[in-house]
C-alpha positions, 0 to 999 in steps of 0.5 A: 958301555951302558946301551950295549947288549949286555951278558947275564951278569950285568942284571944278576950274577952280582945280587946272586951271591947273597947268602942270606934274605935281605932286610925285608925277609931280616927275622923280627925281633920278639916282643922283649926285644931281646931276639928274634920271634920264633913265631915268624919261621913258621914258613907258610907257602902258598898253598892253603887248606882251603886251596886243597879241598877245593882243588880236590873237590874240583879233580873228583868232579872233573874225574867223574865227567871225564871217566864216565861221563864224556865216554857215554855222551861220545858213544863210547861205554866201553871206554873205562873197561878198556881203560882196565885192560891196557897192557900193564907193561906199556903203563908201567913204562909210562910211569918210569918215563913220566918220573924221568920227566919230573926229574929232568926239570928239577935237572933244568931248575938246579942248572939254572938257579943253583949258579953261585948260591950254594944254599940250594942244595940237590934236596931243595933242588929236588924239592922245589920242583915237586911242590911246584908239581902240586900247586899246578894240580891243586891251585887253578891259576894256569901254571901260576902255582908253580911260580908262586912256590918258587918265588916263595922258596927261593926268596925264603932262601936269600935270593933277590926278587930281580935275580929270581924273576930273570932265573925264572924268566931264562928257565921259561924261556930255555922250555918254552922255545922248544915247545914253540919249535916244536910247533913251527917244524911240526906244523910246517912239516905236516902242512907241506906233505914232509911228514905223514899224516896231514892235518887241517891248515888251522892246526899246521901252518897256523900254529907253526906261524904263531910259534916263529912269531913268538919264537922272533919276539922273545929273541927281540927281547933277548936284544934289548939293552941292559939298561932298558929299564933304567931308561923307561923309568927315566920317560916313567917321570914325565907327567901324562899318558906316555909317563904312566905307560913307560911306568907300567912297562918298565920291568917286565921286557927288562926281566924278559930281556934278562932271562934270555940273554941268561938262557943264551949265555948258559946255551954258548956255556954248554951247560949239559944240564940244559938237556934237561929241558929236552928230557921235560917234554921229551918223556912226557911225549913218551908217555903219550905215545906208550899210552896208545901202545898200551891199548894196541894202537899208535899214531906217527911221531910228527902227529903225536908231538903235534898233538901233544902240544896243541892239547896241552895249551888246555892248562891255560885254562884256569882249572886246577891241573889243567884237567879237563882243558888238556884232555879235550884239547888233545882228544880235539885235536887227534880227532882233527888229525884223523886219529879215530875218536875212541883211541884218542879218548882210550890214549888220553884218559890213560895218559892223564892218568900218569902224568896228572896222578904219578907226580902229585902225591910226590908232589905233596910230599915235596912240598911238606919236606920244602916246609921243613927246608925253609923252617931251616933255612929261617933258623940259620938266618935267625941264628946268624942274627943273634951271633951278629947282636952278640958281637956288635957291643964287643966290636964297639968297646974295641972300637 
């Protein structure tokens, strides 16, 4: 019954089964008119040369300032030698530990997108992520990047805008609710004295009351009707202030809506592939703690994860990769943490090191093997287009 809370598929699951890109996607017709322009499956994602020689003039800037730079402005000249000298074994497992979480997303994204379109293969499932790897490192739009190639790869694949937005919205919202509880348990925890180490109020308790406040408005979301949006358009008609904020609102709590009912229904159905939101943030928090084992240092687990999300908030800046936002948020918020400021920095820089620099290069090379995918994908679609012109004229003379 419309109004009632509806399962995922009321909003998805039927669109989700498309095999080819709709009429907008259709491939041209060439200037004989004849078939398809071979021209327009040439794929162009977003990522552009331009966009790569700034980011990488930016990231040698930026890598200047943070490795040599902030050690002397902090009084600490030594840091690069250190930095040199960690134990190698620590930083290898590191980087073993960083790759497990790149590949526990692309887990987490197939789990969720590849439900009844068996057009996105391991391969593109694999492919996706990685190219969206790279353009959180070279486009300074605060993850958007990610966003961008996804929507990109998936809408050259067949897949409709509505069902991409509530895919992606249901895998942000099965990630980011961990990262919000991480947040209320650790704050909550270290503010009331049940872990060690304590912490200033502004970094326990006020991030923990932030993280159930967000955590309660994205299960309200969860509840709102399916047909939410259908009912805002309705109020969109009416002429004056409310008609055009009811137009503006329409979609986006519906799509939120939907991705989480998604993410729920994909929770009751056990999907073990969920864990590998688990693993995503899990193995890069390993890598932050294996950073600090590396130079003989190491701080408590519940200050470690803490810390860990309060610095990432630093990639909401807009700066390619978030660096330097990250590590200042982080190397800030050790500091608060009573972490003394030459490990923290040590730790940090090491860290970054890993997470930032191990996944890009794959990155790229996702991204240019996601090209070929795509160019694929276009030449199926073209060619099932022919075959369809070519059987048309047959069909109407045995009409």
């Amino acid at each position: 019954m419309r109004g009632n809370l509806h399962p995922m598929r009321d909003r998805e699951e039927p669109e989700a089964m498309t095999g080819s890109p709709p009429a907008i996607d259709a491939p041209a017709e060439s200037a004989d008119g004849v078939g398809p322009d071979t021209a327009s499956l040439e794929p162009t994602g977003p990522l552009t040369r331009r966009n790569m020689v700034f980011a990488g003039l930016f990231i040698v800037a930026a890598i200047v300032g943070l490795y040599f730079l902030l050690p002397k402005l902090a009084g600490l000249n030594q840091t690069w030698g250190q930095l040199k000298h960690g134990n190698p074994w620590w930083l290898a497992a590191g980087g073993g530990l960083e790759m497990l979480s790149v590949a526990s997303y692309a887990t987490l994204f197939r789990t969720v997108f590849a439900r009844g379109f068996p057009r996105l293969t391991w391969r593109a499932s694999i492919e996706i992520p990685l190219a969206g790897i790279a353009a959180i490192r070279l486009l300074a739009a605060a993850g958007a990047g990610s966003v961008a190639i996804t929507v990109w790869a998936m809408r050259r694949a067949g897949m409709s805008a509505r069902v991409i937005a509530c895919r992606m919205a249901a895998v942000y919202a099965l990630q980011y609710s961990l990262y919000l509880l991480a947040l209320v348990v650790g704050g909550l925890g270290l503010w009331a004295g049940v872990f060690a180490g304590g912490g200033p109020l502004e970094l326990t308790l006020l991030p923990a009351l932030f993280g159930a406040a967000a955590l309660g408005l994205g299960a309200a979301m969860g509840l709102l009707p399916g047909d939410f949006e259908r009912r805002l358009e309705k109020v969109s008609r009416r002429s004056g202030r409310i008609g055009r904020l009811a137009a503006r609102l329409a979609t986006l709590p519906a799509t939120l809506g939907a991705g989480v009912r998604t993410a729920a229904a994909l929770i009751r159905a056990r999907r073990l592939g969920l864990l590998g939101a688990v693993g995503y943030w899990g193995f890069d928090i390993a890598v932050l703690g294996v950073s600090f084992k590396a130079f003989g240092s190491g701080v408590p687990v519940d200050v470690l994860v803490l810390g860990y999300f309060l610095g990432t908030l630093g990639s909401l800046l807009p700066l390619p990769g978030g660096i330097g936002g990250v590590e200042g948020g982080m190397i800030g918020a050790f500091a608060a943490f009573g972490v003394s400021a030459d490990r923290a920095v040590i730790a940090v820089l090491a860290y970054r090191a890993i997470s930032f620099w191990l996944p890009t290069l794959p990155g790229i090379g996702g991204y240019l093997s996601l090209r070929k995918t795509v160019r694929g994908w276009r030449e199926e679609d073209a060619e099932q287009h022919r075959t369809g012109a070519a059987q048309q004229p047959e069909t109407l003379r045995e009409g």
